[in-house]
C-alpha positions as CSV (number, residue, x, y, z in Angstrom):
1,X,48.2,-24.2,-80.8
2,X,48.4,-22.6,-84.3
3,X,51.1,-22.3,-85.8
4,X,51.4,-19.1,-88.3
5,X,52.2,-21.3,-91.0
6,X,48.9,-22.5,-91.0
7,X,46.9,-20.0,-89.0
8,X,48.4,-16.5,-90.2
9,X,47.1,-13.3,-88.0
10,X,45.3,-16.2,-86.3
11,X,48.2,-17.7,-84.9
12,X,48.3,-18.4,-81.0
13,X,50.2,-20.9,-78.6
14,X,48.0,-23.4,-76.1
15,X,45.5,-22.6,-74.3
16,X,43.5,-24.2,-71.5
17,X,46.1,-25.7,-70.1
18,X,45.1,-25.4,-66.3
19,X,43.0,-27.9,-64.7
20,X,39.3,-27.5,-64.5
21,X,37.2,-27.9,-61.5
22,X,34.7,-30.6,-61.6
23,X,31.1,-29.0,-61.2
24,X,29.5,-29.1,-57.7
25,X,32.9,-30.3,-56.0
26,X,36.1,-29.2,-54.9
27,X,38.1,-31.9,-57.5
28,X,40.0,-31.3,-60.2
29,X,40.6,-32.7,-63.7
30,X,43.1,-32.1,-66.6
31,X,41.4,-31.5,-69.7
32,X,44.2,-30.0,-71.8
33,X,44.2,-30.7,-75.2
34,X,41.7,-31.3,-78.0
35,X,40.0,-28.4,-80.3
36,X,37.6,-25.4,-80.6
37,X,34.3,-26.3,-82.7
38,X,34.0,-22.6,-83.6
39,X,35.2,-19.2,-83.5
40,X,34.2,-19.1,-79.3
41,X,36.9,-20.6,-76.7
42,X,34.3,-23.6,-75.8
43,X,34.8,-27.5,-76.2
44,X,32.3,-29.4,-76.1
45,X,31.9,-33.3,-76.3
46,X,29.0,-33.7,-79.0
47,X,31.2,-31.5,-81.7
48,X,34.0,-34.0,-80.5
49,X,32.2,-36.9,-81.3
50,X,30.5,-35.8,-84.5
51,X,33.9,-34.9,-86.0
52,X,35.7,-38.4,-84.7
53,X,32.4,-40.1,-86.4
54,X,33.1,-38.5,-89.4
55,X,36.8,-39.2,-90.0
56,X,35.7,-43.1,-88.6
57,X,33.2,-43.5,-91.8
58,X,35.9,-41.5,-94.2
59,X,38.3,-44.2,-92.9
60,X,35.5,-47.0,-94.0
61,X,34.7,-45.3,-97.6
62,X,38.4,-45.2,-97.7
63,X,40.9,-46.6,-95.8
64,X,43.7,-46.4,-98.2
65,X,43.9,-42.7,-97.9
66,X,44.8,-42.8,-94.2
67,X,48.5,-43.7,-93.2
68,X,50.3,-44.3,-90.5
């Protein structure tokens, strides 16, 4: 969600909140939550990663500036 505070005419409430089928069977998975990596509706797991890499070594160059 976006709140339009922060997101202006961009502002919008959750999305991809139903469960998505698992590929080549009849099962289901909640994947709810997390971000977009660009100005498309996919997710995908190495733009995940990069950006959790990258706040891990900010948080090593500078772990004062992160609170609790």
């Amino acid at each position: 969600r976006i709140t339009e505070e922060l997101g202006g005419k961009f502002a919008h409430g959750d999305c991809h909140q139903a469960k998505a089928r698992i590929y080549g069977t009849e099962d289901y998975m909640d994947v709810s939550g997390g971000w977009h990596d660009a100005g498309d509706y996919g997710r995908y797991v190495v733009a995940t990663s990069k950006a959790v890499a990258d706040l891990m070594i900010a948080y090593q160059a500078n772990p004062d500036a992160f609170t609790d």
